[in-house]
C-alpha positions as CSV (number, residue, x, y, z in Angstrom):
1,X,0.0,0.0,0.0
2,X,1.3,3.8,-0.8
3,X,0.8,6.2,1.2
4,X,-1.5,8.2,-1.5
5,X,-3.5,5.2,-1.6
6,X,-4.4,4.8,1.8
7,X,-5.3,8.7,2.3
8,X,-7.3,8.0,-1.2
9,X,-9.6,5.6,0.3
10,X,-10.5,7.8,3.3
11,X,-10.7,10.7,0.8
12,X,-13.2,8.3,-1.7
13,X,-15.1,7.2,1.8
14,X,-15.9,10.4,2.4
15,X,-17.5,11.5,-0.7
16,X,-19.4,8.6,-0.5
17,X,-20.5,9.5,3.1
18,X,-21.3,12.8,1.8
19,X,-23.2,11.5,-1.0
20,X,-25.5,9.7,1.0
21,X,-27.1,12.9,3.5
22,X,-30.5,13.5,2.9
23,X,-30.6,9.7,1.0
24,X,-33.6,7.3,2.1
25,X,-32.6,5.5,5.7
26,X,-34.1,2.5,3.8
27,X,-32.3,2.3,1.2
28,X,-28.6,3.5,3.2
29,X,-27.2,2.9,6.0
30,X,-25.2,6.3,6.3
31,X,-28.5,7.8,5.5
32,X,-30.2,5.9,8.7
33,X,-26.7,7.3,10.7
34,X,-27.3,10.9,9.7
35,X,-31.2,10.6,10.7
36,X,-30.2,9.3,14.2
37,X,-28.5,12.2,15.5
38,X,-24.5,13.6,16.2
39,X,-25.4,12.2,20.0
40,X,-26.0,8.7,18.6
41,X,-23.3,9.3,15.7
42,X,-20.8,9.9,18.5
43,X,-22.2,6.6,20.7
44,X,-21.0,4.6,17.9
45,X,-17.9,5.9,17.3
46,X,-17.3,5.2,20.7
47,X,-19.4,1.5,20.8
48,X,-16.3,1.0,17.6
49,X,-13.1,2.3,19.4
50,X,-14.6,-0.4,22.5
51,X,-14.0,-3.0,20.4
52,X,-11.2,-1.9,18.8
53,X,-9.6,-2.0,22.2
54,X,-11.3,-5.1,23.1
55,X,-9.8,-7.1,20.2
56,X,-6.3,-5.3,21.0
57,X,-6.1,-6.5,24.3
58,X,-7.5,-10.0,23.0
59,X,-4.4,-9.6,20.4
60,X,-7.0,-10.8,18.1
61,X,-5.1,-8.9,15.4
62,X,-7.8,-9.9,12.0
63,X,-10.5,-8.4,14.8
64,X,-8.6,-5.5,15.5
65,X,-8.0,-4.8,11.5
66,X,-12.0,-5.1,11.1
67,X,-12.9,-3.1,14.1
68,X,-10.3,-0.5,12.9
69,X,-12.5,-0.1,9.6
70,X,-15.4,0.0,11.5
71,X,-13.9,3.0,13.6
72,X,-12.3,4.6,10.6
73,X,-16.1,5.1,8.6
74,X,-18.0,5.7,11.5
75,X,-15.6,8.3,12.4
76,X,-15.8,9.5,8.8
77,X,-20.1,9.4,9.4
78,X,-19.6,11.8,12.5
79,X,-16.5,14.6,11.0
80,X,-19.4,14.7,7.8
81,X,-22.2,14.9,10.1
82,X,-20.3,17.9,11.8
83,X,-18.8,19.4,8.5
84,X,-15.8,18.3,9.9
85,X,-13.3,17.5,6.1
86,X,-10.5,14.9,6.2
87,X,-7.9,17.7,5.0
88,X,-8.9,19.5,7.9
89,X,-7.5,16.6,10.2
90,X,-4.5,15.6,8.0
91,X,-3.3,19.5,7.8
92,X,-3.8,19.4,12.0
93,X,-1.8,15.7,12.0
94,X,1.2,17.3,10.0
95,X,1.3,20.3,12.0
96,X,1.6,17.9,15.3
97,X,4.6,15.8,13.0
98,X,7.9,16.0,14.2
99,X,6.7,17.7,18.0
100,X,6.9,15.5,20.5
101,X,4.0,14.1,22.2
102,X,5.0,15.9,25.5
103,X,5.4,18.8,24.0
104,X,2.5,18.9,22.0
105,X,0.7,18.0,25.7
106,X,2.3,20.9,27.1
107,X,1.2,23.5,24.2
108,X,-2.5,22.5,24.3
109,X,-2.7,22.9,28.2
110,X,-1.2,26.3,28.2
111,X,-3.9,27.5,25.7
């Protein structure tokens, strides 16, 4: 896998995602996501990382690769549901690159 590939896939996600607001719940399950609610959007992004953690710590590693999926698009549902664009978050990731994680820590607590 390159590393334009894997961004691509998140990027092609997305414009799915997006495709699908307003779209019959019926007929899509991203359109049944949106109806429910940013509350509910953001329970299952957290029900997701659960069990992303639960097959970690099972070392269940072929579990933990489909939970991770499962994390990545409901995360995607919830930054579209919030207008939230994946650029947005890459641009803030390679800002954070190269600072350490303590130091990053200590910026965002002094602000």
């Amino acid at each position: 896998m390159t590393e334009t590939g894997d961004v691509a896939v998140l990027g092609r996600l997305y414009q799915v995602i997006e495709s699908r607001r307003g779209g019959d719940p019926e007929q899509s399950y991203v359109a049944r996501l949106f109806r429910k609610g940013t509350p509910k959007l953001a329970q299952k992004v957290g029900e997701e990382a659960v069990e992303a953690v639960i097959a970690a710590s099972l070392l269940h590693q072929d579990e933990l690769i489909d939970e991770s999926a499962d994390l990545l698009f409901h995360l995607l549902v919830l930054w579209a549901d919030l207008g939230v664009r994946p650029e947005q978050v890459w641009a803030e990731l390679e800002r954070r690159e190269g600072i350490s994680g303590v130091d990053e820590k200590k910026q965002r607590a002094r602000e």
